[in-house]
Residue frames as qw, qx, qy, qz and C-alpha x, y, z in Angstrom:
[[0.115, -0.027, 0.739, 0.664, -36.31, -6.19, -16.40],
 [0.032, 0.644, 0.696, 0.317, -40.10, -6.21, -16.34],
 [0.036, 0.420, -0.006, 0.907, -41.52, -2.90, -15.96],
 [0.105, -0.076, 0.474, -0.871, -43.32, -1.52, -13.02],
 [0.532, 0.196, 0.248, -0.785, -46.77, -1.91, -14.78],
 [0.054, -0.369, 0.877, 0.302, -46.27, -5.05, -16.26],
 [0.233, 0.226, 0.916, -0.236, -49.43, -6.42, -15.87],
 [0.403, 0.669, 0.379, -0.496, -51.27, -4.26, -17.50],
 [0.362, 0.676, -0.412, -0.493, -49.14, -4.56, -20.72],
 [0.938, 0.273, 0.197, -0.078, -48.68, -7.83, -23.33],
 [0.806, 0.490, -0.144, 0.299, -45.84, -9.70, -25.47],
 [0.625, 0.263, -0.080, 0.731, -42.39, -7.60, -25.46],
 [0.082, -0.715, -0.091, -0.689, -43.93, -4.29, -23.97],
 [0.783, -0.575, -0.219, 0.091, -43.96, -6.10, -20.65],
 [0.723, -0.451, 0.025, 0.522, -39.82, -5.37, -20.08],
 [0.408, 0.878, -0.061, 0.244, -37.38, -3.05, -20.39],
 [0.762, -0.516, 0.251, 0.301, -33.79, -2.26, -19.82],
 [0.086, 0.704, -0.555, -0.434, -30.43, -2.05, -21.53],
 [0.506, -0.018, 0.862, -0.017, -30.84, -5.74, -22.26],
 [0.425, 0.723, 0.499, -0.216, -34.21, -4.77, -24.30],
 [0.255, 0.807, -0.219, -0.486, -32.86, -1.72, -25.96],
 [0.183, -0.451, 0.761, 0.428, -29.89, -3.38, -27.39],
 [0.496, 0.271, 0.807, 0.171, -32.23, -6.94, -28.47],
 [0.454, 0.789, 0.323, -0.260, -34.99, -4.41, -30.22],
 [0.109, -0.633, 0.555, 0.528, -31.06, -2.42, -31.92],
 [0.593, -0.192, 0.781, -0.032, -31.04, -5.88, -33.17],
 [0.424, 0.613, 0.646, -0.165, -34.00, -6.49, -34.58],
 [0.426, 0.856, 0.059, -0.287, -34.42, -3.44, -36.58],
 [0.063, 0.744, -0.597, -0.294, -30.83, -3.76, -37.93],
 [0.210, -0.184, 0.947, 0.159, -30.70, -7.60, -38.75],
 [0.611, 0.061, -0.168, -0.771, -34.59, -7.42, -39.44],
 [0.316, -0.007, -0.942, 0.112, -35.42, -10.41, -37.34],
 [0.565, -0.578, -0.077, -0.583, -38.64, -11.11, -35.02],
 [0.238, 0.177, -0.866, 0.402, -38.27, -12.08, -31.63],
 [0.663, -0.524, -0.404, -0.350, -40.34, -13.26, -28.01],
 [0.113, 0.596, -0.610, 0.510, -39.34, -12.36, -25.06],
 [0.892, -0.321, -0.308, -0.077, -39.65, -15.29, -22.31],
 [0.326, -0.776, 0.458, -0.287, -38.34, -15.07, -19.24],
 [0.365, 0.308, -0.878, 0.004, -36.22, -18.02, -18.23],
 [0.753, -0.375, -0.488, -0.233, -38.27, -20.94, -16.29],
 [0.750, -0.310, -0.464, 0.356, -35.64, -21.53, -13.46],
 [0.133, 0.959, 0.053, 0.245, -34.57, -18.16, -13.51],
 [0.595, -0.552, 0.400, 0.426, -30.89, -18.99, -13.15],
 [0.460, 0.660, -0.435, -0.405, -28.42, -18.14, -15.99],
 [0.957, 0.202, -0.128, -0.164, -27.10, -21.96, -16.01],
 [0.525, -0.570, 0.603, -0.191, -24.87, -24.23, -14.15],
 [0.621, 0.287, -0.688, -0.241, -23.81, -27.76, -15.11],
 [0.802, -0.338, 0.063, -0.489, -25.29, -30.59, -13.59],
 [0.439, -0.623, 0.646, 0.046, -23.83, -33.71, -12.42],
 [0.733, 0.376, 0.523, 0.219, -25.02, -36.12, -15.57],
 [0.320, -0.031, 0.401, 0.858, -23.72, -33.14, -17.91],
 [0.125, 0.759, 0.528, 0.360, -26.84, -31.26, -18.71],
 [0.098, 0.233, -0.042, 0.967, -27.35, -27.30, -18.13],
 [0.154, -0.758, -0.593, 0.226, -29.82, -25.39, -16.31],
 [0.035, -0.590, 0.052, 0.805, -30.80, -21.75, -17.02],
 [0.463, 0.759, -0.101, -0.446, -30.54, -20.01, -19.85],
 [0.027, 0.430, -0.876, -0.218, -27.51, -22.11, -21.26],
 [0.413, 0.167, 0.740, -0.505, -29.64, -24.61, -20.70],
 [0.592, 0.621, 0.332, -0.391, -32.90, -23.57, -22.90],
 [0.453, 0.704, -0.338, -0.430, -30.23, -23.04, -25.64],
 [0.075, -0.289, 0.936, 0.189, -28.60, -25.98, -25.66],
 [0.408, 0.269, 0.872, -0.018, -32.02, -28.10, -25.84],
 [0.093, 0.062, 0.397, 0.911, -33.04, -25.30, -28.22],
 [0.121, -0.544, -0.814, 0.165, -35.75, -23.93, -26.74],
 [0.004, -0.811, 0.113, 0.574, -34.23, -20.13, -26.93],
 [0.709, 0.639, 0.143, 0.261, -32.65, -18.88, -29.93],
 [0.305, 0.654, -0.155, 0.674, -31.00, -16.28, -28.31],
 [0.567, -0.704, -0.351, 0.243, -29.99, -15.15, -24.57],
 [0.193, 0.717, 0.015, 0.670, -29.76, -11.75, -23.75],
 [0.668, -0.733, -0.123, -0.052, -28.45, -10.81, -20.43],
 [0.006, 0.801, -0.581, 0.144, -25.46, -10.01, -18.35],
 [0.995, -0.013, -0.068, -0.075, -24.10, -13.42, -18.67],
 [0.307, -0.775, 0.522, 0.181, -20.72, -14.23, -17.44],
 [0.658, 0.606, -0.438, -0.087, -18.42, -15.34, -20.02],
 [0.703, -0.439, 0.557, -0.060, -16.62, -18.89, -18.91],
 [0.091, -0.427, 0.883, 0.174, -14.75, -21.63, -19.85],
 [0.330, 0.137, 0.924, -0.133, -17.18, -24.33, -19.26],
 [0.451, 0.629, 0.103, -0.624, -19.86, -21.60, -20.97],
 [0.215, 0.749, -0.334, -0.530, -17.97, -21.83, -24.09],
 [0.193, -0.159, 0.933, 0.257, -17.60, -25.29, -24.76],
 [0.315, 0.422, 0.848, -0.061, -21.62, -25.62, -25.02],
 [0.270, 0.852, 0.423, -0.151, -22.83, -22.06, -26.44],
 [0.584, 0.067, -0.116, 0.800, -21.26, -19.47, -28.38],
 [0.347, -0.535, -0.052, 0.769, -20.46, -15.53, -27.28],
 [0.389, 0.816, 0.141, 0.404, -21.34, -12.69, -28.97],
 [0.211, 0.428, -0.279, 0.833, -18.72, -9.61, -28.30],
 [0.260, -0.641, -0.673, 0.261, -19.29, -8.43, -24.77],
 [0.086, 0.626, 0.278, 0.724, -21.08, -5.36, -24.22],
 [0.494, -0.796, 0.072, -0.342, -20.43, -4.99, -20.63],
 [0.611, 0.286, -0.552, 0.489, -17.11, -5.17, -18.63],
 [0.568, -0.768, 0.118, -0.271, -17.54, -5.22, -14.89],
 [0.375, 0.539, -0.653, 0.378, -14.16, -5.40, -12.82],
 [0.801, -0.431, -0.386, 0.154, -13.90, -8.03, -9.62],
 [0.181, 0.700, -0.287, 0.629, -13.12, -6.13, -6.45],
 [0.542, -0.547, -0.618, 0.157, -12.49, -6.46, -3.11],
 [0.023, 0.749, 0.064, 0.659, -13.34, -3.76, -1.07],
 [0.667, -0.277, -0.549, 0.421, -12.20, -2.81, 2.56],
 [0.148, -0.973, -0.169, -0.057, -12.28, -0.09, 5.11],
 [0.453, 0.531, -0.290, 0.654, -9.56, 2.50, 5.05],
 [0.520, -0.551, -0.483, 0.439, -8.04, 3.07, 8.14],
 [0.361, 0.668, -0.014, 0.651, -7.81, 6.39, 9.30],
 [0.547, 0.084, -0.363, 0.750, -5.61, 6.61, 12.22],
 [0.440, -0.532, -0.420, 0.589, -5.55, 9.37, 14.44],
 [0.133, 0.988, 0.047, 0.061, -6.12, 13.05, 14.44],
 [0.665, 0.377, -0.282, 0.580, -3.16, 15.04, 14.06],
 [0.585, -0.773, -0.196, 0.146, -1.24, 16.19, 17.33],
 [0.187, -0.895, 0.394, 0.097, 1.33, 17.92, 19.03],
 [0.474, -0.502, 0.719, 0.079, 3.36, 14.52, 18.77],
 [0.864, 0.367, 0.235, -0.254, 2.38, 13.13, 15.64],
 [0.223, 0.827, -0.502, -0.121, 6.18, 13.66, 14.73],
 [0.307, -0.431, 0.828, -0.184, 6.68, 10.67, 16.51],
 [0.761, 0.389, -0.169, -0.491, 4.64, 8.57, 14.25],
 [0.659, 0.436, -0.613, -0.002, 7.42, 6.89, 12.08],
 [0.542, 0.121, -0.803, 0.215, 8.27, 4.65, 14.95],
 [0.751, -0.437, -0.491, 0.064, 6.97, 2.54, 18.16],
 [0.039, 0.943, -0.189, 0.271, 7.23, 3.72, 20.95],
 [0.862, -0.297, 0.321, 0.258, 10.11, 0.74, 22.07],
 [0.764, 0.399, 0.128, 0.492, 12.11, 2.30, 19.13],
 [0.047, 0.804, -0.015, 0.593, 12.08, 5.61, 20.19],
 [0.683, -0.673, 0.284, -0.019, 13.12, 4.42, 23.75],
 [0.876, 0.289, 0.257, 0.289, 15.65, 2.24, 21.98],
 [0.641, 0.551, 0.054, 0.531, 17.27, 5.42, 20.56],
 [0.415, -0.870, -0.015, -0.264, 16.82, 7.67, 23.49],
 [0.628, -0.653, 0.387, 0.171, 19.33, 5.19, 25.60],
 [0.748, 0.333, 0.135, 0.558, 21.57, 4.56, 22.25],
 [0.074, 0.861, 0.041, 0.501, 21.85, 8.37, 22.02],
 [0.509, -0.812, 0.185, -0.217, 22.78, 8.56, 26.21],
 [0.917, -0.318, 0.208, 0.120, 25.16, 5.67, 25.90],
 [0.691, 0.472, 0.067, 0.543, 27.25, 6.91, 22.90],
 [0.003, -0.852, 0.077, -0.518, 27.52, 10.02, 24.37],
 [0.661, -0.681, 0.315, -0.019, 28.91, 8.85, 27.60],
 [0.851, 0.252, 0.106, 0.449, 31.20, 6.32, 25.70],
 [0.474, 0.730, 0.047, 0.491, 32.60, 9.33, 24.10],
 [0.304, -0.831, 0.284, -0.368, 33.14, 11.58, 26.87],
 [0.832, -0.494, 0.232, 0.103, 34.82, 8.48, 28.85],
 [0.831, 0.063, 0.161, 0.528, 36.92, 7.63, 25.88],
 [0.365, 0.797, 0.002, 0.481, 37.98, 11.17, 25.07],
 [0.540, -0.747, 0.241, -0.304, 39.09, 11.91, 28.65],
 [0.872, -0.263, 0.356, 0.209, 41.33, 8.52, 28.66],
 [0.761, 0.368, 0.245, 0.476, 42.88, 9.03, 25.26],
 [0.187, -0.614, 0.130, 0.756, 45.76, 11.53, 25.59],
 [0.441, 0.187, 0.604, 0.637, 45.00, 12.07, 21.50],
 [0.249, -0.792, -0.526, -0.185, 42.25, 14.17, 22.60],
 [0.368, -0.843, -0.046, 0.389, 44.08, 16.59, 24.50],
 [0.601, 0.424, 0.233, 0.636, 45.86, 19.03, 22.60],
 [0.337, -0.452, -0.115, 0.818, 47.68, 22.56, 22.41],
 [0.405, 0.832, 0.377, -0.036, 45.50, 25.20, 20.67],
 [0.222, 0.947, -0.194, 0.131, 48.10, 27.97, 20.76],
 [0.887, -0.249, -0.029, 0.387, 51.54, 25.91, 20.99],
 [0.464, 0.589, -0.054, 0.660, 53.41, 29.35, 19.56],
 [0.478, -0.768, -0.178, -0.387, 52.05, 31.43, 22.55],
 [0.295, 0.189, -0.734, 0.581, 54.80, 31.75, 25.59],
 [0.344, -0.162, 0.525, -0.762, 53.28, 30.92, 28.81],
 [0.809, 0.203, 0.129, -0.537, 50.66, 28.25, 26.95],
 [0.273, 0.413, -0.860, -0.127, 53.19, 25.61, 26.07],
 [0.075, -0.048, 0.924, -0.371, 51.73, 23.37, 28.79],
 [0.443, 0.134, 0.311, -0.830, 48.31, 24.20, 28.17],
 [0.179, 0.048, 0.978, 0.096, 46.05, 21.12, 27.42],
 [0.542, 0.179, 0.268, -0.776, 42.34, 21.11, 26.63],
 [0.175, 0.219, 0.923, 0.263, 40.13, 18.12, 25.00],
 [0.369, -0.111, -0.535, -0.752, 37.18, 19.34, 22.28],
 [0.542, -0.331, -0.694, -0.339, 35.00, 16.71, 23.94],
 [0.115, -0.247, 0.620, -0.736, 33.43, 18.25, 26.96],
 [0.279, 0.085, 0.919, -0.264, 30.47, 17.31, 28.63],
 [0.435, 0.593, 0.090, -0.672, 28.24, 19.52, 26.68],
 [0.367, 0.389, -0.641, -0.550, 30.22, 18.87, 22.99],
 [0.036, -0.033, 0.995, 0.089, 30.19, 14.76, 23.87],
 [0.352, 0.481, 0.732, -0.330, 26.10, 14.97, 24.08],
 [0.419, 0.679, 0.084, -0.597, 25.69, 17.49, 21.08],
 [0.029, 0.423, -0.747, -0.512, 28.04, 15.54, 18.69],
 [0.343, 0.123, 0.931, 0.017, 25.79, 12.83, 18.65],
 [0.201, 0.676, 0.358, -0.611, 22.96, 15.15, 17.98],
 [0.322, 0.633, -0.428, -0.559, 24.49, 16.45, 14.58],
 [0.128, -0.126, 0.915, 0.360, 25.12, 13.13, 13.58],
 [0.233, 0.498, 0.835, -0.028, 21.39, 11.87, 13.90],
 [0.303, 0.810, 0.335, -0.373, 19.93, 15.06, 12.12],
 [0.628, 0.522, 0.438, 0.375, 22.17, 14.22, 9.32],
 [0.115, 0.987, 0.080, 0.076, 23.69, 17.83, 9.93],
 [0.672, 0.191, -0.306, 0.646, 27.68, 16.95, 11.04],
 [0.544, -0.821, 0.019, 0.172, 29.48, 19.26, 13.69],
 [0.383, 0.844, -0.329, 0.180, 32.44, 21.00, 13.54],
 [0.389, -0.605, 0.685, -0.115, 34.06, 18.71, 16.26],
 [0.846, 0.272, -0.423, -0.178, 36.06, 15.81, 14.59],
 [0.916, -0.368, 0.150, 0.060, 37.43, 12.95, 16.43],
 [0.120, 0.774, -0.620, -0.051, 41.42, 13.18, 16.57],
 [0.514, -0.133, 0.831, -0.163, 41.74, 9.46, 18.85],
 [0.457, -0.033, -0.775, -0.436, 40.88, 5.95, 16.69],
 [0.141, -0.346, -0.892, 0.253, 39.06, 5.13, 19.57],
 [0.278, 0.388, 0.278, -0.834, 36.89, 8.39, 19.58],
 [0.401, 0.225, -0.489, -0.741, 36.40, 8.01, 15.58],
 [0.135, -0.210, -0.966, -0.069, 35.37, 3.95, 16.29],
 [0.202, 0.317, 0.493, -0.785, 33.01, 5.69, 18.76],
 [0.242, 0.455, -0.190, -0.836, 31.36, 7.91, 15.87],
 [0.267, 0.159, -0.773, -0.553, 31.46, 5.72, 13.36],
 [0.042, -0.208, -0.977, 0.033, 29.28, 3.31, 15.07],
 [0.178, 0.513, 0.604, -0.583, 27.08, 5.78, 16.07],
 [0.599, 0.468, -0.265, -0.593, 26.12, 7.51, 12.21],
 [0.304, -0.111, -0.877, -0.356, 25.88, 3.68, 11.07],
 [0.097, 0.565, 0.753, -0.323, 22.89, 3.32, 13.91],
 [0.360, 0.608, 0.118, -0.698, 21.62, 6.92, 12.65],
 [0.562, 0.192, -0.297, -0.747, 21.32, 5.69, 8.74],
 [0.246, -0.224, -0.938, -0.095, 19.80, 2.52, 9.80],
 [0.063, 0.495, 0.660, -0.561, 17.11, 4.46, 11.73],
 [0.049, 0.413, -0.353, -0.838, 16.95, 6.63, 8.55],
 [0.315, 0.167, -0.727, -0.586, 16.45, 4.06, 5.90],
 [0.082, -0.385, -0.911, 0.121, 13.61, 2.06, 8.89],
 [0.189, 0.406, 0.212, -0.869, 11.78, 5.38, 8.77],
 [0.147, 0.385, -0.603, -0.683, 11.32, 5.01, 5.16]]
């Protein structure tokens, strides 16, 4: 508030600032004289433990100021002893913290959305359904079926959908949300399935 060359100047000419501008605004517009004086303790003003003030609040209450110009924070306790003029500054409370910023991107950065105990986790879900399947399709005669029962010579002819290949790729379609043209005939194949696209949109909706 005081200027650089303060010493070499008198009265009001000593300071300057937005503080200043505004008081002088004042002045010329209310047509009032003033003195600037710096506060003695040079604190804007606390309450003590007998009830008195210190600071600026302070000087006004024992009326020593007329007027206090400054970025004063507007309070409760303020307000009971002095009043407020409109404020003419609004400063927001912040707290401020470092952003993290992770890793460069990589070849594997796909792998991101989850730990890597989840991604093991789904690896041997993924190997275990798929065996399931293949065991139970292979036991359940519902699974074995005549493509071409019209056909002489192919009456007898059996074949299950779930080889070893299909039983590892079905899962596949499920978890990429893309289906497969092989559908479970057996309620024990479909239990299979089913359990396994409820684990794929719970892994879906923990991505998320």
């Amino acid at each position: 508030m005081l200027r650089p060359n303060h010493q070499e100047l008198e009265g009001n000419d000593r300071y300057e600032g937005f503080c200043v501008d505004m008081l002088k605004e004042l002045a010329d517009i209310l047509k009032f004289k003033y003195r600037i004086r710096l506060v003695e303790d040079g604190v804007y003003g606390v309450p003590g433990a007998n009830g008195t003030w210190t600071g600026m609040v302070g000087e006004l209450i024992s009326r020593k100021a007329d007027l206090a110009v400054a970025g004063l924070t507007i309070t409760a306790e303020r307000e009971k002893v002095i009043d407020f003029s409109k404020p003419f500054m609004t400063l927001g409370i912040s707290i401020m913290y470092r952003v993290h910023l992770g890793r460069r991107p990589g070849y594997f950065s796909f792998l991101d959305p989850f730990s890597p105990g989840v991604w093991l986790f789904m690896l041997l879900a993924y190997l275990a359904v798929s065996c399931v399947l293949f065991l139970v399709a292979r036991l359940t005669p519902y699974e074995w079926y005549n493509p071409h029962p019209c056909l002489k010579g192919r009456c007898n002819l059996l074949i299950n959908q779930y080889s070893l290949g299909n039983s590892f790729w079905f899962p596949v379609g499920g978890f990429m949300q893309q289906g497969s043209t092989i559908a479970p005939r057996a309620l024990s194949t479909r239990c299979v399935s089913g359990v396994w696209l409820v684990l794929t949109i719970v892994f879906s909706f923990q991505k998320h």
